[in-house]
N, CA and C atoms of all chains as a GROMACS GRO file, in nm:
protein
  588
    1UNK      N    1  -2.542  -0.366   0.622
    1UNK     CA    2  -2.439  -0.289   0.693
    1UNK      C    3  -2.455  -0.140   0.663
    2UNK      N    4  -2.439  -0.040   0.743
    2UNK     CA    5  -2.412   0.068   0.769
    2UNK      C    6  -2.334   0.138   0.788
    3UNK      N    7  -2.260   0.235   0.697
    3UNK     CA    8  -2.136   0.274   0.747
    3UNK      C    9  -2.176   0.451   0.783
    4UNK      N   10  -2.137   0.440   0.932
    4UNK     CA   11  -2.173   0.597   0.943
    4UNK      C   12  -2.061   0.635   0.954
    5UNK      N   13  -2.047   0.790   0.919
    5UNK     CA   14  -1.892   0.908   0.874
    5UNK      C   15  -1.935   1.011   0.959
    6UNK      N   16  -1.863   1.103   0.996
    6UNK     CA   17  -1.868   1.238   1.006
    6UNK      C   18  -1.749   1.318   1.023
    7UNK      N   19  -1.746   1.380   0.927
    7UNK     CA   20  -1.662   1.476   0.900
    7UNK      C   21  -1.658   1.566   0.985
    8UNK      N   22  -1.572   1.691   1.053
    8UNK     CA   23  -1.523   1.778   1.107
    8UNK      C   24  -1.400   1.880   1.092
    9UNK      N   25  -1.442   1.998   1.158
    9UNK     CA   26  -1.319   2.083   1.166
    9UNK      C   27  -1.339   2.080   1.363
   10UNK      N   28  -1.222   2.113   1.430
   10UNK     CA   29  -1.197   2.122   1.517
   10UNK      C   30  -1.186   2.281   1.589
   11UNK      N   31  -1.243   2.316   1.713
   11UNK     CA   32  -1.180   2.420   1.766
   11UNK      C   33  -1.060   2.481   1.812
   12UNK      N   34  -1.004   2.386   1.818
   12UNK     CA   35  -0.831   2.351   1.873
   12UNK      C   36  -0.756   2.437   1.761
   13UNK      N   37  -0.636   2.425   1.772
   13UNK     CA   38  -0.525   2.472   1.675
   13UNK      C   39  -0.476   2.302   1.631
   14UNK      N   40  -0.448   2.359   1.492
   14UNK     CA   41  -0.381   2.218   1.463
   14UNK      C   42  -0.195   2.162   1.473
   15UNK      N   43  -0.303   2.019   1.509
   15UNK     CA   44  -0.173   1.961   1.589
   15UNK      C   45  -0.150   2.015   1.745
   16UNK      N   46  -0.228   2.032   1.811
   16UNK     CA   47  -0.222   2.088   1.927
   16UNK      C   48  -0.273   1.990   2.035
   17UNK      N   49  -0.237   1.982   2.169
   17UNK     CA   50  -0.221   1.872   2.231
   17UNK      C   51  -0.396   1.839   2.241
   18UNK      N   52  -0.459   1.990   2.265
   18UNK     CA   53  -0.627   1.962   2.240
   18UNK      C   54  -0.681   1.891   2.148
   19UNK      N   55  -0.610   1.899   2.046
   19UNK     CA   56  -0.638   1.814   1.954
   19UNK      C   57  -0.624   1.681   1.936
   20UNK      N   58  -0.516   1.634   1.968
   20UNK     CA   59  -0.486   1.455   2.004
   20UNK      C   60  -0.575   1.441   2.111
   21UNK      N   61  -0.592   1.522   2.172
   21UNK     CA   62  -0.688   1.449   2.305
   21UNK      C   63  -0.839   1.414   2.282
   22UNK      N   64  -0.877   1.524   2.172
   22UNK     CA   65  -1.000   1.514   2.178
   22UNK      C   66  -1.050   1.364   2.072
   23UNK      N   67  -0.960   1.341   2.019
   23UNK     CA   68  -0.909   1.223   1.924
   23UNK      C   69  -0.906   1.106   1.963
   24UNK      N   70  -0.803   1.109   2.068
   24UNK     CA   71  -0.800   1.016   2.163
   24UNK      C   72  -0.905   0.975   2.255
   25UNK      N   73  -0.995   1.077   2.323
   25UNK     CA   74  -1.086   1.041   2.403
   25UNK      C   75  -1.227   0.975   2.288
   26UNK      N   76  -1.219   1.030   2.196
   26UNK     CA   77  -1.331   1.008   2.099
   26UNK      C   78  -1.339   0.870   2.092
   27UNK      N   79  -1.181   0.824   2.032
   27UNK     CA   80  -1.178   0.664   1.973
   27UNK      C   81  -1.220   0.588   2.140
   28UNK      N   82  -1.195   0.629   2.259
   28UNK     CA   83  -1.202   0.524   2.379
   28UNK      C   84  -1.342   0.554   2.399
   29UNK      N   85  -1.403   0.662   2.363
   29UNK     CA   86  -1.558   0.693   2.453
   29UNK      C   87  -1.596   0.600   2.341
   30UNK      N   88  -1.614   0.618   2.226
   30UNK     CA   89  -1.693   0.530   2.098
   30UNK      C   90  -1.664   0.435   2.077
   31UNK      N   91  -1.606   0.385   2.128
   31UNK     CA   92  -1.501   0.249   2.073
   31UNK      C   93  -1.589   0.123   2.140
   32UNK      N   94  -1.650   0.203   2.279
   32UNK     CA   95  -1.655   0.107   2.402
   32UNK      C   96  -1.833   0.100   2.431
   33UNK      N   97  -1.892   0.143   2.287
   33UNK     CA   98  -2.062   0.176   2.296
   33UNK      C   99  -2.070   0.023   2.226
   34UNK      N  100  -2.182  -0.062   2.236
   34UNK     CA  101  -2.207  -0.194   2.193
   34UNK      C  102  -2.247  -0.130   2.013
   35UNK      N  103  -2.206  -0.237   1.956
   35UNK     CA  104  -2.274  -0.222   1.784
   35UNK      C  105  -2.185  -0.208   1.754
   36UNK      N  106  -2.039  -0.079   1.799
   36UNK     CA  107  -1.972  -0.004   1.697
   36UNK      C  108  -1.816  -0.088   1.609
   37UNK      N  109  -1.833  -0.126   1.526
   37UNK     CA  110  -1.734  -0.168   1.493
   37UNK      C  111  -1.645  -0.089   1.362
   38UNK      N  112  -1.516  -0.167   1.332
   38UNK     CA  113  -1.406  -0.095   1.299
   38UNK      C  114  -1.396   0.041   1.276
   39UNK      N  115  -1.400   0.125   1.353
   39UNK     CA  116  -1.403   0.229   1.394
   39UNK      C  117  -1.224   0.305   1.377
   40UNK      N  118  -1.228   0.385   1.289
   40UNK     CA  119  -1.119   0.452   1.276
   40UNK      C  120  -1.136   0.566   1.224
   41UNK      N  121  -1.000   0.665   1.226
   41UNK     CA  122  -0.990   0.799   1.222
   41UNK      C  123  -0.907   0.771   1.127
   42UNK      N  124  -0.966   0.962   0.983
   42UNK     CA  125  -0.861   0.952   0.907
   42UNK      C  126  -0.827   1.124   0.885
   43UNK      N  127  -0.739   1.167   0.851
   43UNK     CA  128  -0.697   1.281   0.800
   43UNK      C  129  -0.789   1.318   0.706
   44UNK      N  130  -0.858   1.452   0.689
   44UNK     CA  131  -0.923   1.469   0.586
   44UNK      C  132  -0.814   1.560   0.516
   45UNK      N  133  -0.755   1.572   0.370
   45UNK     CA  134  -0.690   1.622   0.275
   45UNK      C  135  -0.726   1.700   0.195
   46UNK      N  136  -0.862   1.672   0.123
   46UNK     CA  137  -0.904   1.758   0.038
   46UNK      C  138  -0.928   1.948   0.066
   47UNK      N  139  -0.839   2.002  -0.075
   47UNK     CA  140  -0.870   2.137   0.013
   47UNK      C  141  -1.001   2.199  -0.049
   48UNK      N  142  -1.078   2.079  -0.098
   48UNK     CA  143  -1.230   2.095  -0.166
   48UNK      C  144  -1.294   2.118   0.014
   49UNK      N  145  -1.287   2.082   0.098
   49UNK     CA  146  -1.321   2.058   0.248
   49UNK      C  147  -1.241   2.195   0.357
   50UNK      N  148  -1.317   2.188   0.436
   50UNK     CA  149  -1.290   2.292   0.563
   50UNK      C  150  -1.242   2.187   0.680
   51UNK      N  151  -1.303   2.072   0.649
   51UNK     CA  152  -1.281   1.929   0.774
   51UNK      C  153  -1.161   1.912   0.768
   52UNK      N  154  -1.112   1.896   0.925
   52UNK     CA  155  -0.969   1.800   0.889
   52UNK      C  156  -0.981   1.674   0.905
   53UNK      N  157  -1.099   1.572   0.995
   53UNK     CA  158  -1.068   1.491   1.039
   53UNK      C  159  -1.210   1.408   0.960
   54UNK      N  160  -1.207   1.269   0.960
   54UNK     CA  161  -1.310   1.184   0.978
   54UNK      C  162  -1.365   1.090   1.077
   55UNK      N  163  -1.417   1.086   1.074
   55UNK     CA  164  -1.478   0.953   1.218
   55UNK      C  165  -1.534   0.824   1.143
   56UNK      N  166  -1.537   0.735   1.137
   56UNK     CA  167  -1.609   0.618   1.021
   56UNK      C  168  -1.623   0.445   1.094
   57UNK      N  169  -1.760   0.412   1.126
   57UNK     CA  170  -1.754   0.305   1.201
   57UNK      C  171  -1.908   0.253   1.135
   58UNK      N  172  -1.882   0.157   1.166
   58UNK     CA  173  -1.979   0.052   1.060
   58UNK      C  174  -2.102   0.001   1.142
   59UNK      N  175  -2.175  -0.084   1.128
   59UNK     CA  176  -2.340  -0.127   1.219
   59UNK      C  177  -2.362  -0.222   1.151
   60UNK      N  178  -2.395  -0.324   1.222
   60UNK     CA  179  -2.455  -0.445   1.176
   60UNK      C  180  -2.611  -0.373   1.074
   61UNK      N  181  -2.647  -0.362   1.138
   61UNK     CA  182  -2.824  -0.285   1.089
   61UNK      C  183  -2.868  -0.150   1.154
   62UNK      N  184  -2.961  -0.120   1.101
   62UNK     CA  185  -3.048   0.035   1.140
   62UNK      C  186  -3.068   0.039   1.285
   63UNK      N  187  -3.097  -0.066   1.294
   63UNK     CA  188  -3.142  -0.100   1.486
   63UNK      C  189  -2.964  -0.095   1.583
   64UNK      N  190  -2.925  -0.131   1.531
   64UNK     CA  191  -2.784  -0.168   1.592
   64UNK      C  192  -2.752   0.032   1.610
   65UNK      N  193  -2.765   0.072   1.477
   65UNK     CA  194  -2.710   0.240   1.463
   65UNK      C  195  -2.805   0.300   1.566
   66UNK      N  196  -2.880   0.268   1.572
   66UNK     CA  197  -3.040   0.385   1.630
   66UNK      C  198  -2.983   0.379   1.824
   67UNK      N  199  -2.955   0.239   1.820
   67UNK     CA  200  -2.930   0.187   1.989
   67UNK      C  201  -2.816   0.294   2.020
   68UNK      N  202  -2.704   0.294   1.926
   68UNK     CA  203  -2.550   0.366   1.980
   68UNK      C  204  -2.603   0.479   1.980
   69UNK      N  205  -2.687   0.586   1.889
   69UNK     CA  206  -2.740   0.755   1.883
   69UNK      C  207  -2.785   0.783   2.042
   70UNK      N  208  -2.871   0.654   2.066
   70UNK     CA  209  -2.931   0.726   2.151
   70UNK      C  210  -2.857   0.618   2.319
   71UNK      N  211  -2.780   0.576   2.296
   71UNK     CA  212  -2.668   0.558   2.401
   71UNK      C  213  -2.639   0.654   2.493
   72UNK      N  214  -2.653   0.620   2.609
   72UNK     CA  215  -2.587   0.732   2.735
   72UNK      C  216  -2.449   0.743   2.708
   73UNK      N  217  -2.352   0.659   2.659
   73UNK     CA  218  -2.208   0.735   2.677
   73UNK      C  219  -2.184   0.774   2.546
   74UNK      N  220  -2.295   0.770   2.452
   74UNK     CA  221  -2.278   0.836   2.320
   74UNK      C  222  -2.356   1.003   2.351
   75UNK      N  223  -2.451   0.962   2.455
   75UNK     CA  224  -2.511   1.095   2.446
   75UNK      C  225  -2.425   1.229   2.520
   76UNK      N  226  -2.373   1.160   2.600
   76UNK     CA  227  -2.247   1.217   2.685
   76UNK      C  228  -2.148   1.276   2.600
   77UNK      N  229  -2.072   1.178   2.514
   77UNK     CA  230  -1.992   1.220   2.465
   77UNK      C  231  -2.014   1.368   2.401
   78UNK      N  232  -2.134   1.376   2.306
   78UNK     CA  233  -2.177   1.486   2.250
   78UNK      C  234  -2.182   1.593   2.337
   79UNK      N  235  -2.254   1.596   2.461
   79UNK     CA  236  -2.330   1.690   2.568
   79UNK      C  237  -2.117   1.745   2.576
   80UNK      N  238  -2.023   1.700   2.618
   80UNK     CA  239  -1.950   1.742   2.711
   80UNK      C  240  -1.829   1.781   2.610
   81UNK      N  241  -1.813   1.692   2.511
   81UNK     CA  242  -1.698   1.693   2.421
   81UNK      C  243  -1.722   1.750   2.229
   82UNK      N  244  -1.802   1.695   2.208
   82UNK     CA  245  -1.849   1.721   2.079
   82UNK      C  246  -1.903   1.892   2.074
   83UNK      N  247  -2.001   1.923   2.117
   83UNK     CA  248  -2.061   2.017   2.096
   83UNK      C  249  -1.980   2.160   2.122
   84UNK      N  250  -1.870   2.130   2.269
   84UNK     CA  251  -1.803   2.231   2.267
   84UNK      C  252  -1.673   2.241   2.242
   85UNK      N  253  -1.618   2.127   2.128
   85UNK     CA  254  -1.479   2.143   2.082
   85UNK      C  255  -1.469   2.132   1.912
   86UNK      N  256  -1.599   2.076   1.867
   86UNK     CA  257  -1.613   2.072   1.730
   86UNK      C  258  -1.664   2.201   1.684
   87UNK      N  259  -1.613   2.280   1.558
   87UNK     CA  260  -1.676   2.373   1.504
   87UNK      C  261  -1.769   2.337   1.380
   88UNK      N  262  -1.774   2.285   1.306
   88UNK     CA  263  -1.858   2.228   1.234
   88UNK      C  264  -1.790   2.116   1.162
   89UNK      N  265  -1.911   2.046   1.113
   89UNK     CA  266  -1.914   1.909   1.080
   89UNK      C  267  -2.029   1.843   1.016
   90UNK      N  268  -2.047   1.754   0.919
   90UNK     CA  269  -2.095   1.692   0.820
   90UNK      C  270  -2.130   1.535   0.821
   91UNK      N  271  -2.231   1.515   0.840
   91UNK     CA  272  -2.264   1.329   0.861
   91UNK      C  273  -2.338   1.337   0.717
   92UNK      N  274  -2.264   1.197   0.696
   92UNK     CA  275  -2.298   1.069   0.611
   92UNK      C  276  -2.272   0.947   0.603
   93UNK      N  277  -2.400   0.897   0.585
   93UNK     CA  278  -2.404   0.780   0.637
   93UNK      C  279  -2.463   0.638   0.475
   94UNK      N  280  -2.378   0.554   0.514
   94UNK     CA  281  -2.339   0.465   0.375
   94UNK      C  282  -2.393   0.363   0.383
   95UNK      N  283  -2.503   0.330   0.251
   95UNK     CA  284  -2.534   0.164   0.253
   95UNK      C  285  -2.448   0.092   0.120
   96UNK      N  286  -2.356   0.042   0.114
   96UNK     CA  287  -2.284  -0.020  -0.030
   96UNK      C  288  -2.372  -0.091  -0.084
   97UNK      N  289  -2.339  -0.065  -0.221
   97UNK     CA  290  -2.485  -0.164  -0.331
   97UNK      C  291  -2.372  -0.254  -0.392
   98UNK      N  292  -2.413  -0.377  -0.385
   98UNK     CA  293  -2.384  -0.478  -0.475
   98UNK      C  294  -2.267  -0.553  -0.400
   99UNK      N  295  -0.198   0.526   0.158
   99UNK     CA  296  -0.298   0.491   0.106
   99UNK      C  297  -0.419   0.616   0.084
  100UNK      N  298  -0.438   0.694   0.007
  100UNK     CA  299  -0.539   0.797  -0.052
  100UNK      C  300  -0.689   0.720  -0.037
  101UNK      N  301  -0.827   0.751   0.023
  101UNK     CA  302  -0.938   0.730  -0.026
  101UNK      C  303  -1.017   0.866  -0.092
  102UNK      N  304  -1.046   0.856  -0.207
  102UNK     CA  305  -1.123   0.980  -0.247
  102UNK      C  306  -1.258   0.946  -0.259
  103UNK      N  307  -1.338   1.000  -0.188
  103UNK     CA  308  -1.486   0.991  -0.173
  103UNK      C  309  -1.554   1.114  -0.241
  104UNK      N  310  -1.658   1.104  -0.292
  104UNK     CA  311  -1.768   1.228  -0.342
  104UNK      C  312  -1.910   1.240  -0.310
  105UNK      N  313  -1.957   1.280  -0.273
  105UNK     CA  314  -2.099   1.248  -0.239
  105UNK      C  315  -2.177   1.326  -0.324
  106UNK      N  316  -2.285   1.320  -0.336
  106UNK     CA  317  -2.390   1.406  -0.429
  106UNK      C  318  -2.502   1.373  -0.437
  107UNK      N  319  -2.582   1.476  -0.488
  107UNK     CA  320  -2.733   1.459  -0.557
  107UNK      C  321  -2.724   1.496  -0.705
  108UNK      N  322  -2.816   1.422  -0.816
  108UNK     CA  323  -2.836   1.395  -0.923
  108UNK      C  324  -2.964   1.514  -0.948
  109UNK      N  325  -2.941   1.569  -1.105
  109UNK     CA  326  -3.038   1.610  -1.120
  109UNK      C  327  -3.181   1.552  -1.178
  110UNK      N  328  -3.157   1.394  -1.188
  110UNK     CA  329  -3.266   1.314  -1.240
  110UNK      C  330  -3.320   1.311  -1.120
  111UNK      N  331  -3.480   1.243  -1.159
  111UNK     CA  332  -3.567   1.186  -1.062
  111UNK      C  333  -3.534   1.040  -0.994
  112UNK      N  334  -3.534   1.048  -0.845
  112UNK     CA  335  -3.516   0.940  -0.719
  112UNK      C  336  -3.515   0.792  -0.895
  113UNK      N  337  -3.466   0.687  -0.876
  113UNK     CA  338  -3.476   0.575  -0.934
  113UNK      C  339  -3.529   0.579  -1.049
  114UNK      N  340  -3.445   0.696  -1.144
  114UNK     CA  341  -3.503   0.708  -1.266
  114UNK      C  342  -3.401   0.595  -1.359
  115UNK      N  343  -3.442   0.564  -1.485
  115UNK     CA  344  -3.377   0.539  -1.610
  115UNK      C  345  -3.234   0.608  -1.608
  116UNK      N  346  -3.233   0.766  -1.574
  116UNK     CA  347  -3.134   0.840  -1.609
  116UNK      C  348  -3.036   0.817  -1.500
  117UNK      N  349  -3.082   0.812  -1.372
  117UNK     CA  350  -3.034   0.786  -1.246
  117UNK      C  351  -2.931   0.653  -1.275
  118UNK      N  352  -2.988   0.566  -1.307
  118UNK     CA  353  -2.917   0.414  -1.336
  118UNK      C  354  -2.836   0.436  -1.433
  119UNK      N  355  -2.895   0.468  -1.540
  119UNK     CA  356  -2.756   0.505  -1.659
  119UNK      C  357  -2.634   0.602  -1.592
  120UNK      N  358  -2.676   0.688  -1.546
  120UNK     CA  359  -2.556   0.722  -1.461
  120UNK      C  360  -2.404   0.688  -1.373
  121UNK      N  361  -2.505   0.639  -1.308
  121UNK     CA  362  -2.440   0.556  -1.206
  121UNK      C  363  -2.371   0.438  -1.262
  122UNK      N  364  -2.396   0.320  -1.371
  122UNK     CA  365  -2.363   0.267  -1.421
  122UNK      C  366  -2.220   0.300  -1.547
  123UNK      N  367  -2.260   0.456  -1.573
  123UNK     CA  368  -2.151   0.492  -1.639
  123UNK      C  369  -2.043   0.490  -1.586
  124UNK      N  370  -2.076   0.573  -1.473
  124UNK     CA  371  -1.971   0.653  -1.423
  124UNK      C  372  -1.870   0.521  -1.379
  125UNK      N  373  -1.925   0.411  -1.304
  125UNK     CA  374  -1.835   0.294  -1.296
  125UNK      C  375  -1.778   0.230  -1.399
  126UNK      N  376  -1.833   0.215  -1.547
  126UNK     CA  377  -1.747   0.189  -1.638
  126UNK      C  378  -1.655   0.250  -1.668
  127UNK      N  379  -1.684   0.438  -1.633
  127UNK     CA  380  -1.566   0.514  -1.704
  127UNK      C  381  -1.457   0.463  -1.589
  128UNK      N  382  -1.490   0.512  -1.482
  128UNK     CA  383  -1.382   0.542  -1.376
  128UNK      C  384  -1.331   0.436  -1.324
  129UNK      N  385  -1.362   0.366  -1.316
  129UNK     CA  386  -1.296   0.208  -1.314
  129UNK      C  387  -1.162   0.184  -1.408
  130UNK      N  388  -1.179   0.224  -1.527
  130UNK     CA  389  -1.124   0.163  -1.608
  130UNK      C  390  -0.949   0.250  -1.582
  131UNK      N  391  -0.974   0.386  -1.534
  131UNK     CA  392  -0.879   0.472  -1.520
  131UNK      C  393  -0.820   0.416  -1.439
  132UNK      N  394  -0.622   0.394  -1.498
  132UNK     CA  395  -0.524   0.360  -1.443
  132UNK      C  396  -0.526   0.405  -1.317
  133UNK      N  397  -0.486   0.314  -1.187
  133UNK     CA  398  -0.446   0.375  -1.009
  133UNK      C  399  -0.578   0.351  -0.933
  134UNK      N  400  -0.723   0.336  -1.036
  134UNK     CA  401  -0.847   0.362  -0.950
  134UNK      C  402  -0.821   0.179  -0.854
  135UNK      N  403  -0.862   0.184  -0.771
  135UNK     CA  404  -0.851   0.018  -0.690
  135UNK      C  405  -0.991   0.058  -0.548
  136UNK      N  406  -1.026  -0.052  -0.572
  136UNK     CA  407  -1.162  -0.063  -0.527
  136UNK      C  408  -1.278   0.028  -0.490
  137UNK      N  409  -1.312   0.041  -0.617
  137UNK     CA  410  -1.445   0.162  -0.621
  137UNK      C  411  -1.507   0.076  -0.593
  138UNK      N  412  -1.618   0.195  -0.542
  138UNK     CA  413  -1.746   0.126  -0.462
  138UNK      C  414  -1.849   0.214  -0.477
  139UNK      N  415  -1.964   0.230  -0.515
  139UNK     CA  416  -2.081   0.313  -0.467
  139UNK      C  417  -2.162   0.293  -0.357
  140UNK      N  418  -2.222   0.395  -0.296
  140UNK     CA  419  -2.298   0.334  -0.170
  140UNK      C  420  -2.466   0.443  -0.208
  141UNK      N  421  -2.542   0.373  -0.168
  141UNK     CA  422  -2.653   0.512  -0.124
  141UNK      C  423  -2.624   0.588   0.014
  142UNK      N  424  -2.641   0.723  -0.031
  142UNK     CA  425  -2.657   0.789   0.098
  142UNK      C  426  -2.778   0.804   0.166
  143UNK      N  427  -2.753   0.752   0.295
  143UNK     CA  428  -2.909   0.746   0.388
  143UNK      C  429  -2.936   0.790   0.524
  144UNK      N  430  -2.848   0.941   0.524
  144UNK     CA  431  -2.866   1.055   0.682
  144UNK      C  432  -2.934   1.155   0.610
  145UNK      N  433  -3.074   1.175   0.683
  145UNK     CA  434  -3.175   1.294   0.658
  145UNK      C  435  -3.040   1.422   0.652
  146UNK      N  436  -2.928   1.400   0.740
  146UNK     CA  437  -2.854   1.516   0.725
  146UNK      C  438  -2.767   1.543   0.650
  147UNK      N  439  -2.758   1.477   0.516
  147UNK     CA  440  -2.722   1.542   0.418
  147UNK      C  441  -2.838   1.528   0.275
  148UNK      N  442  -2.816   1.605   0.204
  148UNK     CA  443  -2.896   1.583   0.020
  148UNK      C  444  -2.848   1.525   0.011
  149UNK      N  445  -2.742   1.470  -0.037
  149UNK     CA  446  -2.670   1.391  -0.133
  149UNK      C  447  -2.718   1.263  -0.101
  150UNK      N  448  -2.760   1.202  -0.225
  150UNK     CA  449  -2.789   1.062  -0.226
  150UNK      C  450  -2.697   0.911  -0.266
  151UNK      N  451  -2.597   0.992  -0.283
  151UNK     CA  452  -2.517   0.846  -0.345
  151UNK      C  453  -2.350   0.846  -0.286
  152UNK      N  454  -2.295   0.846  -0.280
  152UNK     CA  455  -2.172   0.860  -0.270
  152UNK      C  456  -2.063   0.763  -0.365
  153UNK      N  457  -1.969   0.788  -0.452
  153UNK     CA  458  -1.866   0.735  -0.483
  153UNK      C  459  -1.716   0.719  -0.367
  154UNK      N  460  -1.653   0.623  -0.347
  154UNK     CA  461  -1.502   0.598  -0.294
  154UNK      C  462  -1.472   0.543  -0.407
  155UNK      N  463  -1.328   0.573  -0.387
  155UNK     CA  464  -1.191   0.508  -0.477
  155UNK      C  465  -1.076   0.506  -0.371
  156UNK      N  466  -1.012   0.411  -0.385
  156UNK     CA  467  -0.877   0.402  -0.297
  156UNK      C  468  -0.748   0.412  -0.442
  157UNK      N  469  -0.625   0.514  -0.402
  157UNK     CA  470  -0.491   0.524  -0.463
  157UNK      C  471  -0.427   0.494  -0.366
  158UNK      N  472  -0.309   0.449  -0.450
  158UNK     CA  473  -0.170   0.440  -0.337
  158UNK      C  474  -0.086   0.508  -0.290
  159UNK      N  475  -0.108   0.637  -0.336
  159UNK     CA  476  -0.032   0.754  -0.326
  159UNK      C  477  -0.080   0.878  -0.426
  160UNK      N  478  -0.066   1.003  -0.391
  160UNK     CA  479  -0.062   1.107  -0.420
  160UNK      C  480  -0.097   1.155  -0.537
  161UNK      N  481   0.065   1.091  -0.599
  161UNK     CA  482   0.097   1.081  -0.732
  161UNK      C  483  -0.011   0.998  -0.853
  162UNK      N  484  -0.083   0.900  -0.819
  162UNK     CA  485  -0.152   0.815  -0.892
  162UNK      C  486  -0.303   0.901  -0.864
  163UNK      N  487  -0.332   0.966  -0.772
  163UNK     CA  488  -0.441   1.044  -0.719
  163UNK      C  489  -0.418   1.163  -0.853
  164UNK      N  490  -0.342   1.188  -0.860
  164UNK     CA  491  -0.294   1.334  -0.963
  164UNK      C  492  -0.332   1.280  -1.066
  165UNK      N  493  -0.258   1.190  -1.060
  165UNK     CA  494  -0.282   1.156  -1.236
  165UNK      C  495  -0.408   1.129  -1.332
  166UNK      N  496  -0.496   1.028  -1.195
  166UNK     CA  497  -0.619   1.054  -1.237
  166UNK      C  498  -0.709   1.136  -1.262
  167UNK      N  499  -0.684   1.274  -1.182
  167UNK     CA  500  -0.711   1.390  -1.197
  167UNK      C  501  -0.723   1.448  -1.329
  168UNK      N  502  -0.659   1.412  -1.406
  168UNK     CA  503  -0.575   1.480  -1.485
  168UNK      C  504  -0.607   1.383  -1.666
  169UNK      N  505  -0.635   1.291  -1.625
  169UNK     CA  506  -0.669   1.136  -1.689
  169UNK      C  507  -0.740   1.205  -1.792
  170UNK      N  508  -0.705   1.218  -1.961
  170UNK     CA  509  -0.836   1.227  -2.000
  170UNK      C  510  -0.983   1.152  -1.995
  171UNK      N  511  -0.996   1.030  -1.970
  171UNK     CA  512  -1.112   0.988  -1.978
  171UNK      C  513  -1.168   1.055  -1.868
  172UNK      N  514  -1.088   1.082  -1.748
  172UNK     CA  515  -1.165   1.156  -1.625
  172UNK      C  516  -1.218   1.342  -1.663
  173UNK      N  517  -1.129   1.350  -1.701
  173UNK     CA  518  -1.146   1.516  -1.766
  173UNK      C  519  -1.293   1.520  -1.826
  174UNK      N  520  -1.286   1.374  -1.936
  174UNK     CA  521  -1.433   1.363  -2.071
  174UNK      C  522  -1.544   1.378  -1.945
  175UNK      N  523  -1.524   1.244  -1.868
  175UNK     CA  524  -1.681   1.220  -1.750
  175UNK      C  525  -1.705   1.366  -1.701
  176UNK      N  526  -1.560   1.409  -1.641
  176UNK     CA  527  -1.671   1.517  -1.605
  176UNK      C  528  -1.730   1.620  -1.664
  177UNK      N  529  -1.679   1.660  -1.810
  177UNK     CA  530  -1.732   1.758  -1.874
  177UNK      C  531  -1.875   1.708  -1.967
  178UNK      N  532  -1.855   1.565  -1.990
  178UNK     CA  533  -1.982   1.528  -2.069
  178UNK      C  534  -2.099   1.468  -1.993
  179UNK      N  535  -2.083   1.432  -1.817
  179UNK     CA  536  -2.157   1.397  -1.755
  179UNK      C  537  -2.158   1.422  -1.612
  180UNK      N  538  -2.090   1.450  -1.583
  180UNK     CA  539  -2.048   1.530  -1.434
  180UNK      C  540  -2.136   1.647  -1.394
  181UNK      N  541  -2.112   1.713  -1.510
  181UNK     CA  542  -2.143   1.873  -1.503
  181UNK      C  543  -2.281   1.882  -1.467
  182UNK      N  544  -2.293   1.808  -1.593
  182UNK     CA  545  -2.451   1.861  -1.658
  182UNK      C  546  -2.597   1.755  -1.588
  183UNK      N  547  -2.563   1.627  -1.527
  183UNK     CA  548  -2.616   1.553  -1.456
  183UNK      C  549  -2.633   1.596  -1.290
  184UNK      N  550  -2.511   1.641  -1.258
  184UNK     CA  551  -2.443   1.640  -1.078
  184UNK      C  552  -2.557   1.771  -1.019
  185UNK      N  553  -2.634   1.781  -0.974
  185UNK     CA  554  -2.722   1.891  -0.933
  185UNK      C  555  -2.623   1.980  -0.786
  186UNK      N  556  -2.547   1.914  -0.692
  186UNK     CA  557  -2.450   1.924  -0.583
  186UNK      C  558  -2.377   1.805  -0.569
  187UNK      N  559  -2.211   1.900  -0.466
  187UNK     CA  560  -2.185   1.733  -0.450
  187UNK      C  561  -2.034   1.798  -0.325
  188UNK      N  562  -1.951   1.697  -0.292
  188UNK     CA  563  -1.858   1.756  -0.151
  188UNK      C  564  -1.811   1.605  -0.178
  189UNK      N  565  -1.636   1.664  -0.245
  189UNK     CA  566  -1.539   1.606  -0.219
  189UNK      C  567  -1.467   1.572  -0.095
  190UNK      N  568  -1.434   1.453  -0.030
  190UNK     CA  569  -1.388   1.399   0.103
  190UNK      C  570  -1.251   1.345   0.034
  191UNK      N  571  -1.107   1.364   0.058
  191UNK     CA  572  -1.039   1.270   0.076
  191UNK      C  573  -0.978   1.230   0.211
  192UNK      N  574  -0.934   1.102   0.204
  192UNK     CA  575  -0.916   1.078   0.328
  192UNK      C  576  -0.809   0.957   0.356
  193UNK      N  577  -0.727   0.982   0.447
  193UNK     CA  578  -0.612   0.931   0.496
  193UNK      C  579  -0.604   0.865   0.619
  194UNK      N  580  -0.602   0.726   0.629
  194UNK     CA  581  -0.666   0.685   0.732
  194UNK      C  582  -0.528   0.689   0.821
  195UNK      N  583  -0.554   0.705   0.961
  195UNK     CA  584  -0.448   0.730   1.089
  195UNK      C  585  -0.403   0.542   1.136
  196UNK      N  586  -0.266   0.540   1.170
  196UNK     CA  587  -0.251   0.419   1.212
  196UNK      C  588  -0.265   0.262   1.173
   0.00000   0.00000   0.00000
């Protein structure tokens, strides 16, 4: 299993309706790519971080992750929503030992 | 529900002796500290970050998050092995939505 993350700060103001939306459209565009499972959003807290938000959804295997990257409504998502509402952001990606 | 995540790179060599003693510590120490509930280590495996390992811990609140903070045995790890082992590293906490 695979757990991929990515962290973010947003362009929006916070708490701003741009902001639930872009939230909202995220969880329905990703939600609905084959592989992706339990897929949820969390508040990021730490004021060690610039991110407010997380993204975190899991993969059967490497092959399962590689298929969703290079997905048309994953690639979309990025091209139309990601690139011009995210200000920066941080991927990591998790294999649990033991 | 609090998750505190850390990610990092080590200043030992990839699958050293020192690497394992490490990692092995750090779960005996931090484990043992009152509030910690299901630590986990994972390897980190996105070309897009250094950091090779990541720690989570889940608290139940805030307050038990503080305290550990604050924990001497947590204070000891990081001044007798944190410091001087941890080459980088990027605190995540995180609050999951819904």
């Amino acid at each position: 299993m695979i757990q991929h993350t990515v962290s973010f700060a947003l362009r929006h103001p916070a708490d701003s309706p741009e902001e639930q939306a872009f939230l909202a459209d995220a969880a329905a565009a990703l939600t609905g790519i084959p592989g992706v499972e339990n897929f949820r959003i969390s508040d990021q807290v730490s004021p060690q971080s610039a991110h407010r938000f997380q993204f975190a959804m899991d993969f059967a295997d490497a092959e399962t992750y590689a298929a969703y990257n290079t997905h048309p409504d994953h690639v979309a998502f990025v091209q139309t929503r990601w690139v011009p509402e995210v200000e920066s952001f941080q991927e990591l990606d998790l294999v649990p030992r033991g």
